[in-house]
C-alpha positions in Angstrom: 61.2 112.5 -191.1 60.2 115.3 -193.5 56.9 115.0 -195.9 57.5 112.7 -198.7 60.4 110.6 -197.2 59.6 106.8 -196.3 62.4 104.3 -194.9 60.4 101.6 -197.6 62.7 101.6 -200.7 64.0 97.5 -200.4 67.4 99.4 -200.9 70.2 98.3 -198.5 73.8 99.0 -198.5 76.5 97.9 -196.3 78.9 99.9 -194.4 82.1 97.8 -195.5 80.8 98.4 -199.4 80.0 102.3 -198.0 81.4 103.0 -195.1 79.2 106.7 -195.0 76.3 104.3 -193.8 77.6 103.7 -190.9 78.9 107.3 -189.7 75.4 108.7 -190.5 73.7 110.8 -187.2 71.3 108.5 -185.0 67.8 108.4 -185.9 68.9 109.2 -189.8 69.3 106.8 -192.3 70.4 107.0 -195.7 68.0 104.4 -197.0 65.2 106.1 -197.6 62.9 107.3 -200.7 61.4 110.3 -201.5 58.8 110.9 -203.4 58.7 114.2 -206.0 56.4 116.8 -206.2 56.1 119.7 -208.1 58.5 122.5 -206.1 55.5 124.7 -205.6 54.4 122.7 -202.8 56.7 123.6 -200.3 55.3 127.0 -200.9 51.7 126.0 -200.4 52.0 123.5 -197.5 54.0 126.8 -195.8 51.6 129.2 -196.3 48.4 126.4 -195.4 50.3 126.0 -191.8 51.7 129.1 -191.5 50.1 131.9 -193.1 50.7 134.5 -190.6 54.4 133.6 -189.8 57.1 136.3 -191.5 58.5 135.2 -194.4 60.9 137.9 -195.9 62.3 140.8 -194.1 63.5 143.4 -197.0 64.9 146.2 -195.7 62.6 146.7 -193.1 59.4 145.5 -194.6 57.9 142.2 -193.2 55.4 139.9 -195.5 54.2 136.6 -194.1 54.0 133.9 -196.0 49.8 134.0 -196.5 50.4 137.5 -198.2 53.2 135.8 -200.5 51.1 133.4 -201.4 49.1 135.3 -202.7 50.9 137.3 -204.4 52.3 133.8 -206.2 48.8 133.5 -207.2 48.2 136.4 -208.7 51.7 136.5 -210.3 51.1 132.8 -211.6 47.5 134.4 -213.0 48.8 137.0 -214.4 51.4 135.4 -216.7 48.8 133.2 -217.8 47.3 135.6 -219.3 50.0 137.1 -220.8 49.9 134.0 -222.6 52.8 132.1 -220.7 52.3 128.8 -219.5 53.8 124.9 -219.4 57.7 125.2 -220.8 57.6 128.9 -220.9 61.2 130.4 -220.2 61.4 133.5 -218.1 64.2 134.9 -216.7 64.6 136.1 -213.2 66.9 139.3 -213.2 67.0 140.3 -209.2 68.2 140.7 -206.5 67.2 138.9 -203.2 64.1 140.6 -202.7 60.5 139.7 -202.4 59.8 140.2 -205.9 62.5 137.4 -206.4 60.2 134.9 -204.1 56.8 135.7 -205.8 58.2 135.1 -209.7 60.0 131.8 -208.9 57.4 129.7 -207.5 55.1 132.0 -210.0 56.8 130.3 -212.6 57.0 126.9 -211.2 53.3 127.2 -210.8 52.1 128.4 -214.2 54.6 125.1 -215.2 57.0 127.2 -217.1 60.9 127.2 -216.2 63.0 129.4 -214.4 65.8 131.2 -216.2 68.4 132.6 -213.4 70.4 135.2 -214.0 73.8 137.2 -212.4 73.1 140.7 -212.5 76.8 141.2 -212.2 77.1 140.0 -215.7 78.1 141.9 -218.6 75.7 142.2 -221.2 77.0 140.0 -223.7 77.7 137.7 -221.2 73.7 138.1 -220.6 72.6 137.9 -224.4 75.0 134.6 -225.0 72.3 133.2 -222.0 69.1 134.4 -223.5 69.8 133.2 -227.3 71.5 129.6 -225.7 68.2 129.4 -223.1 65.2 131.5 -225.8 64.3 133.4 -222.5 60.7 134.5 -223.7 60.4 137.4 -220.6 62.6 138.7 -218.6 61.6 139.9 -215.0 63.5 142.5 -213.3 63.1 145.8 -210.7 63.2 149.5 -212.3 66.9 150.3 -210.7 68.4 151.6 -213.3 71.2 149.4 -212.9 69.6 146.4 -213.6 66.8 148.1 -216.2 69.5 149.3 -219.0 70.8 145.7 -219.5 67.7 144.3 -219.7 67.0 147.4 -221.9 70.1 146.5 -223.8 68.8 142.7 -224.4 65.7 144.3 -225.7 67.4 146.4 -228.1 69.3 143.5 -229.3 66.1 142.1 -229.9 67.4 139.3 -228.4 64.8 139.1 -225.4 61.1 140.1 -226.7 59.5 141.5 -223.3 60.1 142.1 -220.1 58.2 142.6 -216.5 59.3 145.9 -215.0 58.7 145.7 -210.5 58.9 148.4 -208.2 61.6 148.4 -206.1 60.4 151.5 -203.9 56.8 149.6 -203.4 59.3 146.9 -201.9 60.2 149.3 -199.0 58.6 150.4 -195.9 56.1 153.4 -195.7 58.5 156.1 -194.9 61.8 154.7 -196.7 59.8 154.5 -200.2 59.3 158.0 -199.8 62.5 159.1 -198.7 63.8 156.7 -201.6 62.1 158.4 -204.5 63.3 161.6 -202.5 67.1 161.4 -202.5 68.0 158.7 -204.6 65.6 158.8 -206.8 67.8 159.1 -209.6 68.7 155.0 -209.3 65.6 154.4 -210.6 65.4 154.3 -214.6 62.9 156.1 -216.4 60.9 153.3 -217.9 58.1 155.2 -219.6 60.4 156.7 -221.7 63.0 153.9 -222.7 62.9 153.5 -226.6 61.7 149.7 -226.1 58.8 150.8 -223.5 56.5 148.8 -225.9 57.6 145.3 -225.0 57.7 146.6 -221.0 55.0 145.1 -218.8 54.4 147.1 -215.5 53.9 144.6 -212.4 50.2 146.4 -211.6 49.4 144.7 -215.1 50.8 141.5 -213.9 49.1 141.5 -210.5 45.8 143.0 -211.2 43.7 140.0 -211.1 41.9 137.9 -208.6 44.9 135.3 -207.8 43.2 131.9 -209.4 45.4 130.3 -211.8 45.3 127.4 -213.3 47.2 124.9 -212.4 49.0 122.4 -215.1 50.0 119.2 -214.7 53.7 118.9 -213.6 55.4 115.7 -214.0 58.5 116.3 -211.5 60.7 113.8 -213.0 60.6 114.7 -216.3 59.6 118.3 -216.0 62.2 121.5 -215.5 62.1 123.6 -213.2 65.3 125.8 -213.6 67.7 126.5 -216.1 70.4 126.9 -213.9 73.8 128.0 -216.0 77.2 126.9 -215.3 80.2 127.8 -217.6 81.6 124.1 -217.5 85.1 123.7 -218.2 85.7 125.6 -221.1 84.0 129.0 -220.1 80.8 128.5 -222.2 78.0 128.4 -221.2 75.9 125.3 -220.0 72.0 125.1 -218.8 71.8 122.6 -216.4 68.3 121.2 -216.5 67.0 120.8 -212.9 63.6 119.2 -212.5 61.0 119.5 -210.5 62.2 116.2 -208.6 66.1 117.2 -208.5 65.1 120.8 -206.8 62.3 118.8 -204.4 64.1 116.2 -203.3 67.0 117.7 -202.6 65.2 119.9 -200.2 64.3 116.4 -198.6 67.3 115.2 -198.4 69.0 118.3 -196.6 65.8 118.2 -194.4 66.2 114.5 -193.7 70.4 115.0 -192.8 69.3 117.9 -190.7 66.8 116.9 -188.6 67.8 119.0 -185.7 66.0 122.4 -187.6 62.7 122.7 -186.6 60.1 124.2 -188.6 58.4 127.8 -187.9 61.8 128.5 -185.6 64.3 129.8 -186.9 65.7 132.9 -189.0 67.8 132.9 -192.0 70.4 135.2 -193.2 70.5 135.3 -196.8 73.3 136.9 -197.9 74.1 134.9 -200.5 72.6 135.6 -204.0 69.1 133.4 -205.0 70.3 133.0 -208.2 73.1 130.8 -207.2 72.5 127.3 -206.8 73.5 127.2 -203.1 71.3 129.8 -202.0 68.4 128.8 -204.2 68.0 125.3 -202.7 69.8 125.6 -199.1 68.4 129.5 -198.6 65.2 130.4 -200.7 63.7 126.6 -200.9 64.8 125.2 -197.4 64.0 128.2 -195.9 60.4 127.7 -197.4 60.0 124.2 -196.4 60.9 125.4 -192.6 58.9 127.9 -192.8 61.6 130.3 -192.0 62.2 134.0 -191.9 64.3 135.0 -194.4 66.0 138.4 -193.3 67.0 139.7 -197.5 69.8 141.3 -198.3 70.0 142.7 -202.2 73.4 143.6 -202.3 76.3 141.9 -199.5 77.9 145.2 -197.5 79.9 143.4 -194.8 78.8 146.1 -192.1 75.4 145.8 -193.2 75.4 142.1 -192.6 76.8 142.7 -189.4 74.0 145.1 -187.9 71.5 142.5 -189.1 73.0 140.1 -187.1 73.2 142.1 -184.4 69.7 143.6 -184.8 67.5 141.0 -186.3 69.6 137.9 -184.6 69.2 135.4 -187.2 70.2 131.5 -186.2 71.3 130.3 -189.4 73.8 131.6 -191.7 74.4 130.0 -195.0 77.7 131.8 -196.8 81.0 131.4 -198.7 84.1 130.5 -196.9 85.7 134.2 -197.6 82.2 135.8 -195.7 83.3 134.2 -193.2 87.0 135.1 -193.0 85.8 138.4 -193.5 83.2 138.5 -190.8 86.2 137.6 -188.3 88.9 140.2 -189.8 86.6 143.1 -189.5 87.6 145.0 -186.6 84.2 145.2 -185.1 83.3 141.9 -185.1 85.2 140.5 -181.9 82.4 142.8 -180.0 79.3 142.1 -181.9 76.2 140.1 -180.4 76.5 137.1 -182.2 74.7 134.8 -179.5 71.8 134.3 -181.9 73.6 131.9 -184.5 73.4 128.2 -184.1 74.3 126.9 -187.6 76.5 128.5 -190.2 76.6 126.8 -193.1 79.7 127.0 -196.0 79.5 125.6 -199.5 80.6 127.2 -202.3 84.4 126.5 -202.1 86.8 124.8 -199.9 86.7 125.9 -196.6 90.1 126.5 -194.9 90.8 124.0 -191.3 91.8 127.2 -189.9 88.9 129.2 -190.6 86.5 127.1 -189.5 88.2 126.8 -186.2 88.8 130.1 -185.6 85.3 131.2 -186.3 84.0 128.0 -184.1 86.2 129.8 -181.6 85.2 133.3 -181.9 81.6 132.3 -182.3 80.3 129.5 -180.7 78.7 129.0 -183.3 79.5 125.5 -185.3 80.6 125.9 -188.8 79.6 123.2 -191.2 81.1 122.5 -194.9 79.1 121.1 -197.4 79.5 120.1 -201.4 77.9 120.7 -204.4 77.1 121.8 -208.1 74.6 123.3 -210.0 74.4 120.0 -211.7 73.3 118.4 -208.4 70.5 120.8 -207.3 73.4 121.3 -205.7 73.1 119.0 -202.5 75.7 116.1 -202.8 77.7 116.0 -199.2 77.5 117.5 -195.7 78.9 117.2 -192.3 76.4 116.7 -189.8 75.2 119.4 -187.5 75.6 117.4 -184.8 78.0 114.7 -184.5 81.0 113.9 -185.8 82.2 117.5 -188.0 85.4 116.5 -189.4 87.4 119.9 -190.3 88.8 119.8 -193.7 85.9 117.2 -195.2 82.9 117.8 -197.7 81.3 115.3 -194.7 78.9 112.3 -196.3 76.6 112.2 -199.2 73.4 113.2 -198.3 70.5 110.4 -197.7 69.7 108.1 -201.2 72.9 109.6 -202.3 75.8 107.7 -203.7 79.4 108.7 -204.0 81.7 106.8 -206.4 85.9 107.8 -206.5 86.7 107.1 -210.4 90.1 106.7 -211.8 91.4 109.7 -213.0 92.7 108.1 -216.5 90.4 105.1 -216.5 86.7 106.7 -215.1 85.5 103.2 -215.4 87.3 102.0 -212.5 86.7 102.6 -209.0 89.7 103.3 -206.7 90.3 101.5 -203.6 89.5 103.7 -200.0 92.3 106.0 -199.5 93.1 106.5 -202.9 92.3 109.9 -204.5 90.0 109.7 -207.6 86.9 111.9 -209.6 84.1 112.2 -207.3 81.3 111.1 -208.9 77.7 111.4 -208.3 74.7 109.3 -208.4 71.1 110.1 -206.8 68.3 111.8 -207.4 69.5 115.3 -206.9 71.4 114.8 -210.0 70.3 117.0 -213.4 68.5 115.7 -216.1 71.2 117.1 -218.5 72.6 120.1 -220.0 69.7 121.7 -222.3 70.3 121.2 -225.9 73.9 119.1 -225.2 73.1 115.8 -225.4 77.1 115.1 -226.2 78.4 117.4 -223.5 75.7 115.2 -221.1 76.8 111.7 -222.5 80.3 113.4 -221.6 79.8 113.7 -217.9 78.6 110.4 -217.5 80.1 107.1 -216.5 77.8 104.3 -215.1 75.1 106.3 -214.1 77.1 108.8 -212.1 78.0 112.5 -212.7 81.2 113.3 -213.3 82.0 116.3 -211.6 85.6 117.0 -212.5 86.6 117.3 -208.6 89.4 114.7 -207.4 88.3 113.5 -203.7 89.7 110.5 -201.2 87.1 108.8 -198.5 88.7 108.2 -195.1 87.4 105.1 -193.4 84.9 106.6 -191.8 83.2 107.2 -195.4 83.7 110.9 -194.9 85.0 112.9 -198.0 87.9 115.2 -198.8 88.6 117.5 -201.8 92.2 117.2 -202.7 92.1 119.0 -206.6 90.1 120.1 -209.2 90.4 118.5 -212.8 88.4 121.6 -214.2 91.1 124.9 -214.6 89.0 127.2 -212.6 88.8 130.0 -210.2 86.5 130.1 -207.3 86.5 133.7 -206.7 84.0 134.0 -203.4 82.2 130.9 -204.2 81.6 131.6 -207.9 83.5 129.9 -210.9 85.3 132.2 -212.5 86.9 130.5 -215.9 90.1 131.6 -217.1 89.6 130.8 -220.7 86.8 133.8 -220.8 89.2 136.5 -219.2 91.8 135.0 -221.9 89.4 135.7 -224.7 88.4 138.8 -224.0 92.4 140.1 -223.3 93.3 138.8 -226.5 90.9 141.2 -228.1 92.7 144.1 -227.7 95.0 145.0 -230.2 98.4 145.1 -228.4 98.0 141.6 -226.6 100.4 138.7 -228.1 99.6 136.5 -225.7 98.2 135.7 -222.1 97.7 133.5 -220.1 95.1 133.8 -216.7 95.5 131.9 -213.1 93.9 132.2 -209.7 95.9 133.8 -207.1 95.0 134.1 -203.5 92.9 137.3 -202.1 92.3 137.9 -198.8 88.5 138.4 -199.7 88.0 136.5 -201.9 89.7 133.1 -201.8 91.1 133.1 -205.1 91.0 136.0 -207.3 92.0 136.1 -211.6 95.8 137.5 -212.4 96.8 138.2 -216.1 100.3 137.5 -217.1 100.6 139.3 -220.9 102.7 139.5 -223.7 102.1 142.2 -225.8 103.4 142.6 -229.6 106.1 143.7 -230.7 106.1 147.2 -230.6 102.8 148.4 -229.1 102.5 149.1 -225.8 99.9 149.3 -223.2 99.4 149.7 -219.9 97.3 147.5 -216.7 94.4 150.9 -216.7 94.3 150.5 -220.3 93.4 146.6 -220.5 91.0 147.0 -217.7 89.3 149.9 -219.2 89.4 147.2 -222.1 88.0 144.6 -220.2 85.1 146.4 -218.3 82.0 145.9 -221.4 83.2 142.5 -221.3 83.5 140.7 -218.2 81.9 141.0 -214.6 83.0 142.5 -211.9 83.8 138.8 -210.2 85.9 138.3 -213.8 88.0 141.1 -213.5 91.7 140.4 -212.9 93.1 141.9 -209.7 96.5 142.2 -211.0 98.1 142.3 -214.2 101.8 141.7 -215.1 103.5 141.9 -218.4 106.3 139.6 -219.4 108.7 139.7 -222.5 107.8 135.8 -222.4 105.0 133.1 -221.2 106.4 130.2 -220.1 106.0 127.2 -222.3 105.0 123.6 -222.1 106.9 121.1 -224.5 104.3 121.7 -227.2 104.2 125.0 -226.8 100.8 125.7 -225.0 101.5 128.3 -222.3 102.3 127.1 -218.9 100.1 127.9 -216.1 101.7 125.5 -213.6 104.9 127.2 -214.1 102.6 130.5 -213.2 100.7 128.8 -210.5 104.5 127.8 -208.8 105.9 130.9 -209.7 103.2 132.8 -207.7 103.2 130.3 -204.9 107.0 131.0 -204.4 106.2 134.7 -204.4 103.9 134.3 -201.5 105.8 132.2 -199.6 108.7 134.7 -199.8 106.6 137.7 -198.5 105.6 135.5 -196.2 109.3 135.0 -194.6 109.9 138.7 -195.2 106.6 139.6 -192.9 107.8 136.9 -190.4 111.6 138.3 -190.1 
């Protein structure tokens, strides 16, 4: 039983009320209570037990966890006397990298809040997050890819200052040097940007003797992360995760897990920290475990694949469409993959036949999970040993309560078997969307979170996702929402009308297409609305295909149909389908 967790809550439920209860793993129960602490913790316990273990591997570069901590310290010092402290917002703008590691729990420490940011996203995308959020300092490496947009936000004037990190000082030895040497022109010149008054250099940050002060942190009622989600209309939504949401969620993956050992194993961490999954299952797992993270700033496929190869990791957390595309590379039939024990998808659904093939190819099990970033995002898993149903989100999580809601009545509870919106209730749950006490009171019903997802319970009280309420695309794991790619079309000049759906991709699960109507008498072409498009949306955002139409079809009130679209396209695939087959 992981720290904190005690089988003494008086809390009972019975399998024929939740039949989950009774599927659960031997030796784990889902009665049991966890008590919060401030997130920081799981750092310090890690580096008290196991200060010389490896922590990160960055390209190379080992640093155990006793020279993380303290560089938290010093980090956490720092800041304070910057003059940030207890609610302070500051933005994380990284990669996976060490730098990312020492600012979070930096943060958490000094009791401000972490802000996390896509670098993928275009800069007003990035300035609607720092008015909505006041981010008060931005942190970020001196790649000149991610230093003009934060450049940009300082500009605006939108962001007041911002921590500037060596990304060469991040490398080993002899691949710093050969890094200022031939590329050094990715690195921005920061000295001489127009705003190099409101930059702090890291040395200023770091150059102290590592003793913060520590502030009292209430983890119940005390953020830790902003975390944003774009909800169902597109805009923008902070999810306020506290210390005890982000804490004992950690718990309760540790407690449903019990078969991963601490100061064993090596992580893969492809996926980005600043998503959800990554940032509780990856970066503060990974901590509690004591685990080496192996760091990857950017996903390259073949990159991925020496890593496995060279540094053998045993755990892989990742997206359902890494996975297809680990199998469909041509190389990967061949490559040493004895190392992995768990893989681990979230993110989006994973397909039966995916998992089964990769099972097959691997011998490695592949386990599907559920989540959101309103949930920390921890809400269902299959176990990793035991019954792995393919096609289920598995059971809620210990202390974790799933509730199927009438779709036009929320207030009722459908019978087993019947599909409903899943809805959430535990402690893993948010304390609300900051500054949106409506849009919170909206996603509520009884005490549980609505999370817009339609779901059926078999009898075994595993889960299944059978629809989506919300009119999203999950483009490799990420929530691409139509609406935004909608807006920004109808911006240029020659568009009428539009109308955006998900299509399937190969790589990426689901991927946006356009379908356009432009006015009468302009014309334009697909290179010209993406040329459009590209100082608008993110790379992720960007439809794959484009086609014009002389109409849009029409519901009966006239709002563009995109289930006509949606069964237009599905015809369309099934017909290339027959013609690859004849």
């Amino acid at each position: 039983m992981p720290a904190g967790a005690s089988n003494e809550t008086g809390t009972s439920l019975s399998p024929a009320q939740h039949p989950w209860v009774a599927s659960y793993p031997p030796g784990v129960s889902w009665d049991q209570h966890f008590t919060p602490r401030p997130l920081y913790t799981l750092l310090d316990e890690a580096v008290a037990a196991h200060a010389h273990r490896p922590c990160t591997n960055f390209l190379g570069k080992v640093t155990t966890y006793g020279e993380i901590g303290d560089l938290v310290d010093r980090a956490a010092a720092g800041l304070q006397k910057l003059g940030f402290g207890r609610g302070s917002r500051i933005g994380l703008f990284l990669p996976n990298s060490p730098t990312y590691l020492v600012y979070y729990y930096a943060i958490l420490k000094i009791g401000g809040i972490v802000v996390n940011y896509n670098p993928l996203y275009a800069v007003e995308e990035l300035i609607k997050q720092v008015k909505d959020s006041e981010t008060e300092l931005m942190v970020t490496l001196d790649l000149a890819v991610l230093f003009e947009k934060v450049e940009a936000l300082l500009k605006a004037g939108v962001l007041p200052r911002a921590v500037v990190c060596s990304f060469p000082g991040l490398l080993p030895a002899t691949k710093s040097i050969l890094f200022r040497m031939f590329k050094g022109k990715q690195l921005a010149q920061v000295n001489k940007s127009p705003v190099a008054d409101r930059i702090i250099f890291e040395a200023e940050v770091l150059g102290n003797g590592g003793r913060p002060e520590l502030p009292p942190i209430d983890p119940e009622n005390d953020l830790a992360v902003l975390q944003y989600t774009g909800g169902t209309t597109g805009i923008p939504k902070g999810a306020m995760l506290t210390h005890a949401n982000l804490y004992v969620n950690v718990l309760q993956v540790a407690a449903f897990a019990p078969e991963l050992e601490t100061a064993r194993h090596r992580v893969l961490a492809v996926l980005p920290f600043f998503h959800v999954f990554a940032m509780t299952v990856v970066l503060n797992f990974g901590v509690m475990k004591a685990a080496e993270m192996i760091l990857m700033p950017r996903f390259v496929l073949e990159e991925a694949m020496e890593l496995i190869e060279d540094l053998k990791p045993s755990i892989l957390p990742g997206v359902p469409t890494l996975f297809n595309a680990l199998m469909n590379h041509p190389r990967f039939a061949s490559l040493d993959v004895s190392s992995l024990r768990y893989c681990l998808s979230g993110g989006a659904a994973l397909p039966v036949e995916v998992k089964q093939r990769f099972e097959k190819m691997t011998g490695c099990k592949l386990v599907e999970g559920y989540g959101l970033s309103e949930t920390s995002p921890v809400v269902t898993a299959n176990p990793l040993e035991g019954p792995n149903k393919p096609g289920s989100i598995g059971l809620p999580v210990p202390g974790t309560i799933i509730s199927l809601r009438d779709l036009a009545d929320p207030t009722r509870e459908v019978p087993m078997g019947e599909r409903g919106e899943l809805c959430v209730r535990g402690p893993q749950v948010m304390k609300g969307y900051w500054r949106q006490p409506e849009e919170t009171a909206n996603q509520m019903v009884d005490g549980f979170f609505r999370t817009g997802d339609v779901a059926v319970m078999d009898e075994d009280g595993y889960f299944y996702l059978v629809d989506r309420i919300k009119d999203l695309i999950i483009s490799s794991g990420y929530n691409v929402y139509p609406r935004r790619i909608e807006e920004a079309i109808y911006q240029h000049p020659a568009v009428e009308e539009v109308s955006v759906i998900g299509i399937a991709d190969e790589r990426r699960g689901e991927a946006p297409k356009a379908f356009i109507k432009l006015e009468e008498g302009m014309s334009a072409t697909a290179a010209e609305i993406l040329a459009h498009l590209e100082p608008k949306l993110s790379r992720i955002e960007m439809p794959v295909e484009i086609e014009f139409r002389s109409e849009l079809p029409k519901t009966l009130i006239g709002k563009p149909s995109k289930r006509d679209l949606k069964l237009e396209e599905a015809d369309r695939r099934k017909a290339k389908e027959r013609e690859a087959q004849a």
